[in-house]
C-alpha distance (Angstrom), angle and dihedral (degrees) to the residues before:
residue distance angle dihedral
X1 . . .
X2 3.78 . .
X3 3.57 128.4 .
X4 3.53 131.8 -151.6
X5 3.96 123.0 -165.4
X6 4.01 120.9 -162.4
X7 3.93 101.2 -152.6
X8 3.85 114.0 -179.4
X9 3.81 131.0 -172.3
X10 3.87 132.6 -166.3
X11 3.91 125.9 -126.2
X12 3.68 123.8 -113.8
X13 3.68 119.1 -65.9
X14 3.98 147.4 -171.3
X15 3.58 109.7 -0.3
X16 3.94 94.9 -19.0
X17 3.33 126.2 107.4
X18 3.66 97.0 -165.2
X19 3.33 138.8 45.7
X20 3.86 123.6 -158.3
X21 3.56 93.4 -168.0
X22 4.41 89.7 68.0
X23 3.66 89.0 33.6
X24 3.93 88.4 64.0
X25 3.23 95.2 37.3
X26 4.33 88.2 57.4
X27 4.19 89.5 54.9
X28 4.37 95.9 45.8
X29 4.47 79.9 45.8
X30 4.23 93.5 124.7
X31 3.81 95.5 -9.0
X32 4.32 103.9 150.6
X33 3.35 105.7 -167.4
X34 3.95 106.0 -169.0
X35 3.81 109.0 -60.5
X36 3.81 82.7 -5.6
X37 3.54 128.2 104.5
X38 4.23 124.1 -176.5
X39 3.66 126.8 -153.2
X40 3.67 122.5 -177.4
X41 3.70 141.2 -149.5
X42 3.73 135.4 -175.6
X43 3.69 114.6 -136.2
X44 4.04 120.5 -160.1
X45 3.84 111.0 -142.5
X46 3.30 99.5 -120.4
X47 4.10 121.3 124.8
X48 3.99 114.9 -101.7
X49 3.38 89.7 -1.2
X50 3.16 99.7 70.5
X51 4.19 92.9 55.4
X52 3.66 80.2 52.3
X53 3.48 101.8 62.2
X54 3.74 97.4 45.7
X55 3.86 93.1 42.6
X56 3.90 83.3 61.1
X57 3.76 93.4 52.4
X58 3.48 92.2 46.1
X59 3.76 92.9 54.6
X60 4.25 91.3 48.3
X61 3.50 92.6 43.5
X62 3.93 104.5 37.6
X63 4.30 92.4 -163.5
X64 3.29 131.7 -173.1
X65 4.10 91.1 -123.5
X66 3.53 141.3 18.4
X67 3.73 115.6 -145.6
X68 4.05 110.0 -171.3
X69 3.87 106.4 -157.3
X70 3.61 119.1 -171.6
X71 4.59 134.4 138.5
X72 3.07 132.1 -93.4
X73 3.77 106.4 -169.1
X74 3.46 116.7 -143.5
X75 3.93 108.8 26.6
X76 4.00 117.8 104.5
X77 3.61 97.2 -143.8
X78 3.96 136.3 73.2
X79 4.03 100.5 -112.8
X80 3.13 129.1 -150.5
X81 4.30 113.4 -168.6
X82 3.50 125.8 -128.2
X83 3.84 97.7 -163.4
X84 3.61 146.9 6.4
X85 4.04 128.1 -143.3
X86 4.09 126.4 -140.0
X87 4.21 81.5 -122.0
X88 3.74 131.2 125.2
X89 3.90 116.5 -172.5
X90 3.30 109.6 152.0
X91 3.89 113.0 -154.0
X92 3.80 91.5 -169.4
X93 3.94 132.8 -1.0
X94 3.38 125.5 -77.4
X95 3.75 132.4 -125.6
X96 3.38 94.1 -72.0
X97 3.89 99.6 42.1
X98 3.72 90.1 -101.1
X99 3.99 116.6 142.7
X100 3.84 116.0 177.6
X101 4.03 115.0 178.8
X102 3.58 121.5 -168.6
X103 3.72 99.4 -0.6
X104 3.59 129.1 135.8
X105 3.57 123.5 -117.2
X106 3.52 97.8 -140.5
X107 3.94 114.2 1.0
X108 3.98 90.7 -154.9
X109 3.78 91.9 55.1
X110 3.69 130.4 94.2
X111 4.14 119.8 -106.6
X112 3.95 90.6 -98.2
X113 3.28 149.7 15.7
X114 4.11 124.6 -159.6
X115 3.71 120.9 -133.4
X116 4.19 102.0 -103.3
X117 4.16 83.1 -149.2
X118 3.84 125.1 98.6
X119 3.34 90.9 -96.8
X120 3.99 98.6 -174.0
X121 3.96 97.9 27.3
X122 4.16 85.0 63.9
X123 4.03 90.5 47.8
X124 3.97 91.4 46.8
X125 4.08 88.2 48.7
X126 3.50 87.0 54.2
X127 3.78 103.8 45.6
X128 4.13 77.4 46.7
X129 3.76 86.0 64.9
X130 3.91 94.5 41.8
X131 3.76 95.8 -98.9
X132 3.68 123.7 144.9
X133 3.86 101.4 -120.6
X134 3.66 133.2 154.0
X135 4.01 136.9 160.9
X136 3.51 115.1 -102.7
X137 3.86 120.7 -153.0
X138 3.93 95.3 -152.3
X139 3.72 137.5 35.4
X140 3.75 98.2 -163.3
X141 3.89 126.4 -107.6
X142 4.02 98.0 -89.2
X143 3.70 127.6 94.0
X144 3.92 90.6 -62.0
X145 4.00 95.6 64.2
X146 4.27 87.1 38.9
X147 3.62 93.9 48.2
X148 4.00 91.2 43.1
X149 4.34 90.6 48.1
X150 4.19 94.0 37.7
X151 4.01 82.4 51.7
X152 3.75 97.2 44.7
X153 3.59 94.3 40.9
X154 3.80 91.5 52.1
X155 3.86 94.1 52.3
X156 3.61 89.4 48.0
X157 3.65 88.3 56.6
X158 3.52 110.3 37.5
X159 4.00 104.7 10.0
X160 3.59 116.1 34.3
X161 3.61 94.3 160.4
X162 3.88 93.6 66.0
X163 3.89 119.3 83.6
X164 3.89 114.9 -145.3
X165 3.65 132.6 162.9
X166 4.09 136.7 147.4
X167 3.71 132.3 -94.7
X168 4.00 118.5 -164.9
X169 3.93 123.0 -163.4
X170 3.51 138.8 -165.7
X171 4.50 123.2 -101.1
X172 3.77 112.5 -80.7
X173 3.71 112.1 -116.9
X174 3.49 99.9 -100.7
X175 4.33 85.9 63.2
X176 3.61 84.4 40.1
X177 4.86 95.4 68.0
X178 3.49 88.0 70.0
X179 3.61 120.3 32.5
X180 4.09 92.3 44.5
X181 4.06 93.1 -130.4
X182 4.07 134.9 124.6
X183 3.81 125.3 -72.7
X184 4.09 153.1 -168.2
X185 3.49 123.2 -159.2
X186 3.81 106.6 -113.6
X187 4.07 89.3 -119.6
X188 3.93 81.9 61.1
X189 3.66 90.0 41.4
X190 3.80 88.9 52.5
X191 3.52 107.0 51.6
X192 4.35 89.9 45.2
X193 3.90 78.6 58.6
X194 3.72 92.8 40.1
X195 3.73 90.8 53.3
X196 3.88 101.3 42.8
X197 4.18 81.7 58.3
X198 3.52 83.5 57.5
X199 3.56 103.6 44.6
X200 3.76 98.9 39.0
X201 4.06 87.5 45.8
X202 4.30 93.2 52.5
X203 3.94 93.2 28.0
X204 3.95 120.3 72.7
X205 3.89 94.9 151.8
X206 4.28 109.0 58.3
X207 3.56 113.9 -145.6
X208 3.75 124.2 -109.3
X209 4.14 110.7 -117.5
X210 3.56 138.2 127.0
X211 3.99 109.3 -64.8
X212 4.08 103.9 136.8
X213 3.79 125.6 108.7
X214 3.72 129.2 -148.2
X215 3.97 116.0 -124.2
């Protein structure tokens, strides 16, 4: 049975000029990878808006999965999150100069929701490839987190039957000559992506391995 995969990735934001998370998200555009098929949507990082835009797609498209890509500057790893939380706290402004701190996301909605992907199968098919992958237990309070809860709360409430969760991944190198901080290449970046689609798309059930971290 076909598949079809929803994988969304934010524009540039802040002082950067480039964002690898839309860049991969322009090469997977179409990609149909066996049973697989991968549709893509740019995402502005901008509060509410943001869950607006991929809300929409979701309704057009009606996938299978929703795969939220978006960077987190600074980690080493490809990073798949385990949960969101009903938190804004905006560290900096968004695109649109907004700045919320300490507001809820959605004041009817419970304090978390749990990525419905298989979290720790997608990071063991990417270590299996030789991709540096791990699961990550928080996905910040910017528009990443907000877009990652608005998403999961609105499958919860009006399409149960779709998966969805959020991957982060590191700068591309390019980013990486002038602020001094870890990298991937965005071919690396791609094919960690590439192979989450595939995993979360085939794999309902995650697989039960060592993925915690100690504080």
């Amino acid at each position: 049975m076909e598949k079809k995969v929803l994988i969304t990735g934010f524009d540039p934001f802040g002082s950067d000029t480039v964002n690898p998370a839309v860049e991969a998200v322009k090469k997977l555009e179409g990609q149909k990878i066996d049973d697989v098929t991968i549709i893509t949507q740019e995402v502005p990082t901008v509060f509410h808006e943001s869950i607006k835009v991929v809300t929409e797609s979701i309704e057009k498209h009606q996938p299978d999965v929703v795969i939220l890509v978006g960077q987190a500057g600074g980690r080493t790893q490809i990073t798949p999150e385990r949960i969101a939380v009903n938190i804004d706290d905006a560290r900096i402004p968004d695109n649109k100069k907004n700045q919320p701190i300490d507001e809820p996301i959605a004041a009817d909605g419970p304090a978390a929701y749990w990525s419905t992907l298989p979290v720790k199968r997608m990071v063991h098919d990417m270590r299996e490839a030789g991709i540096p992958a791990a699961v990550s237990h928080t996905a910040g309070t910017f528009v990443c987190n907000h877009l990652f809860y608005g998403v999961m709360h609105y499958l919860a409430n009006h399409a149960p039957h779709i998966r969805g969760g959020f991957i982060h991944i590191p700068f591309i190198p390019e980013q990486a000559v002038s602020n001094n901080q870890p990298s991937l290449s965005l071919d690396t970046i791609v094919e960690g992506i590439k192979l989450s689609a595939l995993s979360a798309a085939h794999d309902h059930e995650d697989i039960r391995e060592v993925g915690g971290t100690i504080c």
